[in-house]
MDAnalysis code that builds the backbone (N, CA, C; Angstrom):
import MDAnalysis as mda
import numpy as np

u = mda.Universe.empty(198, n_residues=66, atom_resindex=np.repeat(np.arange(66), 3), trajectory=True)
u.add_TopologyAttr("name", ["N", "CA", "C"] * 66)
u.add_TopologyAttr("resid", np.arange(1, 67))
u.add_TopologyAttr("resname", ["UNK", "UNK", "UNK", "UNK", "UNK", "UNK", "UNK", "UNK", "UNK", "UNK", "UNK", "UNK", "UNK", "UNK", "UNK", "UNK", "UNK", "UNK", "UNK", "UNK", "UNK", "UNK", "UNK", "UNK", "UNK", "UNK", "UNK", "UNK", "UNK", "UNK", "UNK", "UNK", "UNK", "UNK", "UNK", "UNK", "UNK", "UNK", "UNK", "UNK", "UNK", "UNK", "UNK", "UNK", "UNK", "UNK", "UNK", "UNK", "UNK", "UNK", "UNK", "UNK", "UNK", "UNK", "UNK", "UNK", "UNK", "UNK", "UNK", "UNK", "UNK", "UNK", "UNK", "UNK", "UNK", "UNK"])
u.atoms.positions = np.array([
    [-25.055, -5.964, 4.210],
    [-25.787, -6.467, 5.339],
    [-25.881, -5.354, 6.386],
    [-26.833, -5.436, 7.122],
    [-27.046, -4.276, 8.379],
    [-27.237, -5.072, 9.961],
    [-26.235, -4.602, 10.452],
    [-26.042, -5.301, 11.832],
    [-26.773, -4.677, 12.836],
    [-26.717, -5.113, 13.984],
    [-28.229, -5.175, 15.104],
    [-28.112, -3.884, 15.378],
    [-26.656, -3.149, 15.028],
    [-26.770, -1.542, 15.462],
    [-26.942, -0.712, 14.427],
    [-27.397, -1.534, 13.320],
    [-28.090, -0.021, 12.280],
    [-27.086, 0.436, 10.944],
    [-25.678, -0.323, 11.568],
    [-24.740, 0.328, 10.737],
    [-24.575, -0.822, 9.280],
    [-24.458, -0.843, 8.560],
    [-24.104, -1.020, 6.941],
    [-22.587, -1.903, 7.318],
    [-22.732, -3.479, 6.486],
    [-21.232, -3.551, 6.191],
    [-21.363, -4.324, 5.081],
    [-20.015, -4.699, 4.333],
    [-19.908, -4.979, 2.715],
    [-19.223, -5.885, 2.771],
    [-19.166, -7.054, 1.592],
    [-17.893, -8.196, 1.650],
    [-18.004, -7.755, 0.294],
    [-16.582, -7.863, -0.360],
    [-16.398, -7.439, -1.801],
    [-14.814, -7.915, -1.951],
    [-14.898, -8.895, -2.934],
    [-13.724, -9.414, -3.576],
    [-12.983, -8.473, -4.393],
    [-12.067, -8.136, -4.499],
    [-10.599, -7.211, -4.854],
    [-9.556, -8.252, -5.729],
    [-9.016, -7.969, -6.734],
    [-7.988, -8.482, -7.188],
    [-6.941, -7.220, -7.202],
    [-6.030, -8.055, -6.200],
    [-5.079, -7.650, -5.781],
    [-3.687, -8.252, -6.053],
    [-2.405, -7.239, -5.990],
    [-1.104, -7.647, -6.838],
    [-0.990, -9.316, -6.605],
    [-1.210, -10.024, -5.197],
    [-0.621, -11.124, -4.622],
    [-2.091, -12.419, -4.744],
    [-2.747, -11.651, -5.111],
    [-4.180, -13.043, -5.532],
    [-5.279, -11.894, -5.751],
    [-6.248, -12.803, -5.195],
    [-7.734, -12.004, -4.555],
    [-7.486, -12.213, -3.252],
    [-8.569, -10.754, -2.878],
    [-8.500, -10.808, -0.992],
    [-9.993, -10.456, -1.040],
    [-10.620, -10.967, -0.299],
    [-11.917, -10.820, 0.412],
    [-11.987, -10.166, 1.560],
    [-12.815, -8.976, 1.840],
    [-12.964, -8.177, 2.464],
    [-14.066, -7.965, 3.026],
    [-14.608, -7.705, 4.651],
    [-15.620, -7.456, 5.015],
    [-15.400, -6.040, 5.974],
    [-15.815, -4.933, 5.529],
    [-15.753, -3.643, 5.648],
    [-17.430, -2.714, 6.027],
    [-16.590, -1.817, 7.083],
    [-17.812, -0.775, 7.141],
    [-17.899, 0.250, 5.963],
    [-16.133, 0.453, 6.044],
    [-15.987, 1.428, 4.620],
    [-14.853, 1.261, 4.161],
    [-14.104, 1.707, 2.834],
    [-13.018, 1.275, 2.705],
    [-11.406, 1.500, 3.393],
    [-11.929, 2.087, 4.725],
    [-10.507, 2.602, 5.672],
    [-11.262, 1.730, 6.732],
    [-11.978, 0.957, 7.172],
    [-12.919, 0.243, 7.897],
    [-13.085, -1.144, 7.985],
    [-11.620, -2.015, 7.429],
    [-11.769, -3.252, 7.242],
    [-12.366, -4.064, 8.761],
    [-12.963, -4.633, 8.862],
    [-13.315, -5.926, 9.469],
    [-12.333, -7.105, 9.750],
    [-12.676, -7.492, 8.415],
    [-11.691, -9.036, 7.992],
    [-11.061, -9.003, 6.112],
    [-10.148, -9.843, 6.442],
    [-9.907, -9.900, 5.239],
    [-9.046, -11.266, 5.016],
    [-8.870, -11.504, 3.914],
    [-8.668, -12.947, 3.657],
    [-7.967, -13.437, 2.176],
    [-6.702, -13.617, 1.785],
    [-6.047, -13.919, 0.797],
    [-6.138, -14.680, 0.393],
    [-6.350, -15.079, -0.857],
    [-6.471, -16.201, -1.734],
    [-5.469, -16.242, -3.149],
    [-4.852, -17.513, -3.652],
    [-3.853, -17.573, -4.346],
    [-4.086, -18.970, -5.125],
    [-3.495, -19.087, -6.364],
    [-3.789, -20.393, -7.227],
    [-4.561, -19.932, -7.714],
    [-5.090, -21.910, -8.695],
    [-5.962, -21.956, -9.386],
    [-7.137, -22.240, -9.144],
    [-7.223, -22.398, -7.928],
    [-8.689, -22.398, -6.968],
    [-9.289, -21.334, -6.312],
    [-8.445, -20.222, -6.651],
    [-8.678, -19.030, -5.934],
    [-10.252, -18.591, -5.616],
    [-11.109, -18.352, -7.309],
    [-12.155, -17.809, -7.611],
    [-13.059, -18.704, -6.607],
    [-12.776, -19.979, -6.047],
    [-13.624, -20.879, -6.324],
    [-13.549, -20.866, -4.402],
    [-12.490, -21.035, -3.903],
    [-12.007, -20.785, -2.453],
    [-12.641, -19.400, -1.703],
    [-12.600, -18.308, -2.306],
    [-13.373, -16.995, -2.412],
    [-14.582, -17.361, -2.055],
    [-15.174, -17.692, -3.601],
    [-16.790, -17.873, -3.065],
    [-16.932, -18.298, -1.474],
    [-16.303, -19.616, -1.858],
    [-16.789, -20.659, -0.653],
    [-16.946, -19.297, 0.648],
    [-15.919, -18.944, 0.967],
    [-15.049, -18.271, 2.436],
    [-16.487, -17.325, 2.143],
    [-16.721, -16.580, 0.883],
    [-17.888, -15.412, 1.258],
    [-19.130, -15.820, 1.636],
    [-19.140, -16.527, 1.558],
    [-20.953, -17.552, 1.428],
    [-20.902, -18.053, 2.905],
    [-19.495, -18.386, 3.677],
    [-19.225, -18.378, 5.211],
    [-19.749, -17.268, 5.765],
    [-19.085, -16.324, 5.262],
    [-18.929, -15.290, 6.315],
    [-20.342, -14.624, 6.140],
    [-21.016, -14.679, 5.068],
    [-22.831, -14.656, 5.246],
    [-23.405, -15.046, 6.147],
    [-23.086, -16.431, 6.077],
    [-23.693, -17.452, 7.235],
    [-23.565, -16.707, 8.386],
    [-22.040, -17.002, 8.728],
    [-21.845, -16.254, 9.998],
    [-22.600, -15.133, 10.663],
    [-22.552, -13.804, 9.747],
    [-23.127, -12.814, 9.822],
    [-24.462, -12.784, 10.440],
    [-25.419, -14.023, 9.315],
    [-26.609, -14.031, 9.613],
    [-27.069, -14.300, 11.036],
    [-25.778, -15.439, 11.514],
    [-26.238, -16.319, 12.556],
    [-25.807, -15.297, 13.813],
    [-25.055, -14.403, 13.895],
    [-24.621, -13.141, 14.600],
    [-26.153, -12.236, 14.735],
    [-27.033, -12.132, 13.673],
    [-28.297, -11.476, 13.947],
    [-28.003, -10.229, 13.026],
    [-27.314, -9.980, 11.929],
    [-27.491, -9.198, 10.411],
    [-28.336, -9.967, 9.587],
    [-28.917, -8.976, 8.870],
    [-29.773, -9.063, 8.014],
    [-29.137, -8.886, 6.710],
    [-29.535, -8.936, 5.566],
    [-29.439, -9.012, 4.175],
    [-30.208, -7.694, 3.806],
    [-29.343, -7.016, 3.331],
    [-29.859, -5.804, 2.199],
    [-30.123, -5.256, 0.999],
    [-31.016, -5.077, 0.582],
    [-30.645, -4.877, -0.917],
    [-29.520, -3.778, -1.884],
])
């Protein structure tokens, strides 16, 4: 996504030692947010939280990139 100042940011799911963590980053020393997930709902809790933080994004005034 590209925010109102031009700059580039990424959400990208990681499996990591303690679950998955969801990440919203400028770059990878550049975290934003991030967000742990654990169980058997993990994959499914993930989505949900990324498909939020889209929303969010959008409603902040980022756009969608290819």
């Amino acid at each position: 996504m590209r925010g109102t100042s031009g700059r580039n940011i990424e959400c990208c799911a990681y499996r990591v030692e303690t679950g998955l963590e969801l990440r919203t980053m400028y770059t990878p020393t550049e975290i934003i947010a991030s967000q742990l997930f654990r169980g058997i709902v993990a994959d499914e809790r993930l989505a949900e939280a990324a498909d939020q933080w889209r929303l969010n994004l959008i409603a902040k005034g980022f756009e969608e990139i290819a």
